[in-house]
C-alpha positions as CSV (number, residue, x, y, z in Angstrom):
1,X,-25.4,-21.1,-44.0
2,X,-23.7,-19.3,-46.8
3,X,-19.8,-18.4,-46.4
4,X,-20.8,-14.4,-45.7
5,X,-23.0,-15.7,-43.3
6,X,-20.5,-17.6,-41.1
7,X,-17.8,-14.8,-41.8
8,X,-20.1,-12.9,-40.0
9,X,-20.7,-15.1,-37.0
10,X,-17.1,-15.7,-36.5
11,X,-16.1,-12.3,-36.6
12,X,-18.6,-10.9,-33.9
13,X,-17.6,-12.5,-31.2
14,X,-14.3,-11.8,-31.7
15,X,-12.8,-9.3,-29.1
16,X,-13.8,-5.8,-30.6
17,X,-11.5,-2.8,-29.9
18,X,-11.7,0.8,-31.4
19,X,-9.2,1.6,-34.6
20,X,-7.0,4.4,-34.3
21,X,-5.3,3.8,-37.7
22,X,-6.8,3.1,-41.3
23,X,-4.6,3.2,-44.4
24,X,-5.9,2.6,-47.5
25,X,-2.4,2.7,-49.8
26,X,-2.3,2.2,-53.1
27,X,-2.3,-1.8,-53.0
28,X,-3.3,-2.3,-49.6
29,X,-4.6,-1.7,-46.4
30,X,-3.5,-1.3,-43.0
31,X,-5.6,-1.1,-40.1
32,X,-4.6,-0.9,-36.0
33,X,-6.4,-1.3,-33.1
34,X,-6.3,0.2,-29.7
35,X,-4.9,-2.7,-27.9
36,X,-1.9,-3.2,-30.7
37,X,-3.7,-5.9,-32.9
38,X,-3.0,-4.9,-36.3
39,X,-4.0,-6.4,-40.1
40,X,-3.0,-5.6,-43.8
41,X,-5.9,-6.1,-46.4
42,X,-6.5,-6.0,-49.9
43,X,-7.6,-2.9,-52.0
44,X,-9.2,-3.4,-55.1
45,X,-8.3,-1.6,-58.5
46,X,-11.1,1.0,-58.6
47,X,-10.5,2.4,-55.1
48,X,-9.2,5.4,-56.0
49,X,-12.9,6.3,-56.0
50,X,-14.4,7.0,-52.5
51,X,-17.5,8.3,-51.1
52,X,-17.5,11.1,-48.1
53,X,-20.5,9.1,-46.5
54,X,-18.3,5.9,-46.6
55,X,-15.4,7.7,-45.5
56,X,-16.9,9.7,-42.5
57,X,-18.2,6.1,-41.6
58,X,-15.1,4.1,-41.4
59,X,-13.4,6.6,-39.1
60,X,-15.7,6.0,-36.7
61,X,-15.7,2.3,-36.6
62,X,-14.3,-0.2,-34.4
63,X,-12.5,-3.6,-35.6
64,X,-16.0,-5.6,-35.8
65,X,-17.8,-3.1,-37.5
66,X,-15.5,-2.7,-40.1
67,X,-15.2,-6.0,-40.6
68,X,-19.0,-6.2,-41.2
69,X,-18.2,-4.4,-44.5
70,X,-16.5,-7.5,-45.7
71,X,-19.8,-7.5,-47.9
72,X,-19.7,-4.2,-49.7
73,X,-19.9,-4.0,-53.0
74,X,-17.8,-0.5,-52.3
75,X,-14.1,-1.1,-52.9
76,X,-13.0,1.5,-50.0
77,X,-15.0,-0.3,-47.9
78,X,-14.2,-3.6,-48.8
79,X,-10.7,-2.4,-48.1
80,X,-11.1,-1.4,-44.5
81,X,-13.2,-4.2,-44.2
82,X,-10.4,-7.0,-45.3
83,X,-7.8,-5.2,-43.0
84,X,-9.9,-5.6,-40.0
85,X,-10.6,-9.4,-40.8
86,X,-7.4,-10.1,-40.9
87,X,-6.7,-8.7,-37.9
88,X,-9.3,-10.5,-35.8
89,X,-9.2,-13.4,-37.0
90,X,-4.8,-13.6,-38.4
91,X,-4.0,-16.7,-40.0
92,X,-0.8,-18.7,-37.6
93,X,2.2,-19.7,-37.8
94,X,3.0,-22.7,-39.9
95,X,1.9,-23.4,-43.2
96,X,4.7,-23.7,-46.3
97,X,6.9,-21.2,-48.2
98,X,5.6,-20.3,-51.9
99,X,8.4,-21.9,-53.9
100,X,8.0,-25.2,-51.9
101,X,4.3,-25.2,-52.7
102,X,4.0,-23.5,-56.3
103,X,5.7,-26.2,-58.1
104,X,2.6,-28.6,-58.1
105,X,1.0,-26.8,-60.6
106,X,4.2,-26.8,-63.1
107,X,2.9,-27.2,-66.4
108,X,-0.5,-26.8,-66.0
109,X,-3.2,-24.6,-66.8
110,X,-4.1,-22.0,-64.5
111,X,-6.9,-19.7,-64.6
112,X,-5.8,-16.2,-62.7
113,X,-8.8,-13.8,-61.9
114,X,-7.3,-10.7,-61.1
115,X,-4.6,-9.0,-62.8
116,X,-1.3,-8.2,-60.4
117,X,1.4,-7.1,-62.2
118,X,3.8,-8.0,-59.4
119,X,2.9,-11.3,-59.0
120,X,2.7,-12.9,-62.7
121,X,6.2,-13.0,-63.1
122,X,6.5,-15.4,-60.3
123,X,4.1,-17.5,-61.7
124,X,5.6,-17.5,-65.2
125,X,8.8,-18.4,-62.7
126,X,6.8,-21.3,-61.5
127,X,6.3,-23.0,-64.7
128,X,2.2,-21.9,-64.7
129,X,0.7,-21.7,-68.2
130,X,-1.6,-18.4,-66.8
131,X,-4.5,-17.7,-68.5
132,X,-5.3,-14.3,-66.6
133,X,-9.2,-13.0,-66.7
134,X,-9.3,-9.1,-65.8
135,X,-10.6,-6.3,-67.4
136,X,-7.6,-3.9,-66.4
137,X,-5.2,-6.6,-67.6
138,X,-2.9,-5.7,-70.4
139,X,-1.0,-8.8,-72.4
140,X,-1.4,-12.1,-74.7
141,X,-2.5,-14.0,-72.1
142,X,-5.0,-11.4,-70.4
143,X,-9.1,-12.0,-70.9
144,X,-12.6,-10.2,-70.4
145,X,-13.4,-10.9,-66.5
146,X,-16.6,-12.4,-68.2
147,X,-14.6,-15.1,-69.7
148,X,-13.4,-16.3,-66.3
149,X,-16.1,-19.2,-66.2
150,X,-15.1,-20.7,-69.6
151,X,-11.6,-20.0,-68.8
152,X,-11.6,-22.3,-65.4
153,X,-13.6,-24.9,-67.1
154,X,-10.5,-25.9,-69.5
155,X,-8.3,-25.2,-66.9
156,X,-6.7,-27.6,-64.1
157,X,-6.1,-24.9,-61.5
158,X,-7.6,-21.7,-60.5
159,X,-5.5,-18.7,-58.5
160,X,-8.1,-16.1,-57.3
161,X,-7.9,-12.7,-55.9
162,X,-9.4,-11.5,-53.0
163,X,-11.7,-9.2,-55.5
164,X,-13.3,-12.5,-55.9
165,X,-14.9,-12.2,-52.9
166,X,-16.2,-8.8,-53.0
167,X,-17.6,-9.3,-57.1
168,X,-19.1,-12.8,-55.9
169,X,-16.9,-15.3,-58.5
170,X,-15.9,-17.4,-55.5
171,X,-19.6,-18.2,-55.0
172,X,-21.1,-18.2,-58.7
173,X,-17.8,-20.8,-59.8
174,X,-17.5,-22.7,-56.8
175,X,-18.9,-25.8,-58.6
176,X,-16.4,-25.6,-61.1
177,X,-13.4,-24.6,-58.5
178,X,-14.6,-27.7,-56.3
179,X,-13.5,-30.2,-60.2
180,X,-10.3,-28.8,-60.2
181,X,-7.0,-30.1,-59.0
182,X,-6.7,-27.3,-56.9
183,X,-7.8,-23.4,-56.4
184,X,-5.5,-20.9,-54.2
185,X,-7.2,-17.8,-53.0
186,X,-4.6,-14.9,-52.4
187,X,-4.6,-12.4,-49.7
188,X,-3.9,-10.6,-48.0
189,X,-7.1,-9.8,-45.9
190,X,-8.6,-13.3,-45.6
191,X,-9.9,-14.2,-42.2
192,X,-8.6,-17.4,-40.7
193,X,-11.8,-19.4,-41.9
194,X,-10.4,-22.5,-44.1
195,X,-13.5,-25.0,-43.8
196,X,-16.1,-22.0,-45.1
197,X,-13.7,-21.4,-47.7
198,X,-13.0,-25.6,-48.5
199,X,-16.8,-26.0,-49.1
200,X,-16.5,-23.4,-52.0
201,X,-13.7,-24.8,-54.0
202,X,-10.7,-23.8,-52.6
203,X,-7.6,-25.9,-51.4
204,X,-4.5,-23.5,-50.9
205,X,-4.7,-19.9,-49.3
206,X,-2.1,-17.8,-49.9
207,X,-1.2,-14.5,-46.6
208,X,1.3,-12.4,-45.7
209,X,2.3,-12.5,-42.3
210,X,5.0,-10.1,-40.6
211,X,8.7,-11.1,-40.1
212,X,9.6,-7.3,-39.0
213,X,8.5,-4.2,-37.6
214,X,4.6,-3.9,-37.9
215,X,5.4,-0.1,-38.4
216,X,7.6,-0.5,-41.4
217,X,5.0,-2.7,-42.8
218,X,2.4,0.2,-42.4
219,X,4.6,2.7,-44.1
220,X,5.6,0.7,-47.0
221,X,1.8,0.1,-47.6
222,X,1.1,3.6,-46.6
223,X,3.8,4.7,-49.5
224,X,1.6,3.1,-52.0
225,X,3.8,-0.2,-51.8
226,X,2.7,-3.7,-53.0
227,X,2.6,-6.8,-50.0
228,X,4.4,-9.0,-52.6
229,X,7.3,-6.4,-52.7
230,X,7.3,-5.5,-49.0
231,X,10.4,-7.0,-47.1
232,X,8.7,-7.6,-43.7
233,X,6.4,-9.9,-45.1
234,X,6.6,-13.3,-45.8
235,X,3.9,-15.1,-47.4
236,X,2.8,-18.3,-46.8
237,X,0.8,-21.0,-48.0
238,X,-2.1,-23.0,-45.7
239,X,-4.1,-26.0,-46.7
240,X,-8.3,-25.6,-46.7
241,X,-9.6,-27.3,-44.9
C-alpha cells in the first residue's frame, strides 16, 4: 500500500465534523471544525491562483473530505487539504526543540527542496552547508527543482517541504532519502503518520504546535503571516518511525 493510500485509510475513520472556517493566508492555512478541533497547513507558492469550481467545493466540505484532497495536484486544494490533516490526525506532545535537534547535521551537506526565505537563515545558524533546489529560489546556493535528484545524491542530508508531497519528490527519491544520514520533512500540515512516512526516507519531522490562543494563531496566518514567525507556535521535532 502506497503512502497516499494509507493517508487515506487513516484519515476516514477519523471523527468527521463540518468546517466552519477555511483560511488560506499567504503562507498557510487555517482550518476549524464545528466541535473546536482546529489545524494549520501548508500553502504552496503558486496559490495565489485558484479555481471557482475548487473554491465553491471546499466550502462545502467537512474535515474528511478535505482532507481527501491531500492528493491534488491543485495548490488551493492541497492547502485546505493539509489543514484538515493536521487537524484530524495532530502530531502530540513531546518530541525535541529545533536548536537541540539541528545541530547533528553541523557541517554537512544538506539538500533543501523548497525555497523559505524565513527559514534559511536558521539553517545557515545551524552550521548546514544548504544546497537549496527551487525554481522560485533566488541566491548562490539556489538550483533548478530538476536538479534536486543529483543534488541529494552528493548530499548527506535532505530537508523537504511539504510541496514534496503534493509534486511527488518524496515518492520518486525515496530510494535515495532512505541512503542518507537523515531526511526531515517540514510542516506544517503533516498528519500524525510517522511509519508511512519512515518507509519513504524520512527520519525527522518537523510541526508547529500551539503554545497560545488558537485565534491569534488564525489571525496571524490570516494576515498573510509565516508559521516560523508566528509567536504562538512552537515547532518541534519527532522521530519516524
Amino acid at each position: 500500500m502506497g503512502f497516499f493510500e494509507e493517508a487515506s485509510e487513516a484519515l476516514r475513520v477519523c471523527k468527521d465534523a463540518p468546517v466552519t472556517q477555511l483560511v488560506l493566508g499567504w503562507r498557510a492555512s487555517y482550518v476549524v471544525a464545528s466541535d473546536g478541533r482546529w489545524g494549520v497547513g501548508f500553502v504552496p507558492p503558486e496559490l495565489h491562483t485558484a479555481r471557482p469550481a475548487h473554491t465553491d467545493a471546499l466550502v462545502k466540505a467537512s474535515l474528511v473530505q478535505l482532507s481527501e484532497l491531500l492528493v491534488s495536484p491543485f495548490s488551493q486544494e492541497f492547502a485546505a487539504a493539509t489543514a484538515a490533516c493536521d487537524a484530524l490526525l495532530p502530531f502530540p506532545q513531546g518530541g525535541f526543540e529545533l536548536d537541540h535537534v539541528m545541530p547533528v547535521a553541523r557541517g554537512d551537506r544538506v539538500a533543501v527542496l523548497g525555497y523559505d526565505r524565513d527559514l534559511l537563515p536558521f539553517m545557515r545558524d545551524w552550521g548546514w552547508r544548504v544546497a537549496v533546489f527551487d525554481d522560485q529560489g533566488k541566491g548562490p546556493d539556489c538550483f533548478p527543482q530538476e536538479d534536486f535528484p543529483r543534488g541529494v545524491a552528493k548530499a548527506e542530508w535532505a530537508w523537504l517541504s511539504p510541496d514534496a508531497l503534493r509534486d511527488r519528490w518524496l515518492l520518486s527519491t525515496s530510494e535515495l532519502l532512505t541512503r542518507k544520514k537523515g531526511c526531515f520533512l517540514q510542516g506544517p500540515g503533516l498528519p500524525y503518520l510517522k511509519r508511512p512516512l519512515a518507509d519513504l526516507g524520512v527520519t525527522h519531522i518537523a510541526a508547529p504546535r500551539a503554545v497560545g490562543d488558537p485565534d491569534s494563531v488564525r489571525a496571524h496566518i490570516a494576515a498573510g503571516g509565516s508559521p516560523w514567525l508566528c509567536r504562538d507556535l512552537e515547532w518541534r521535532v519527532h522521530s519516524a518511525p
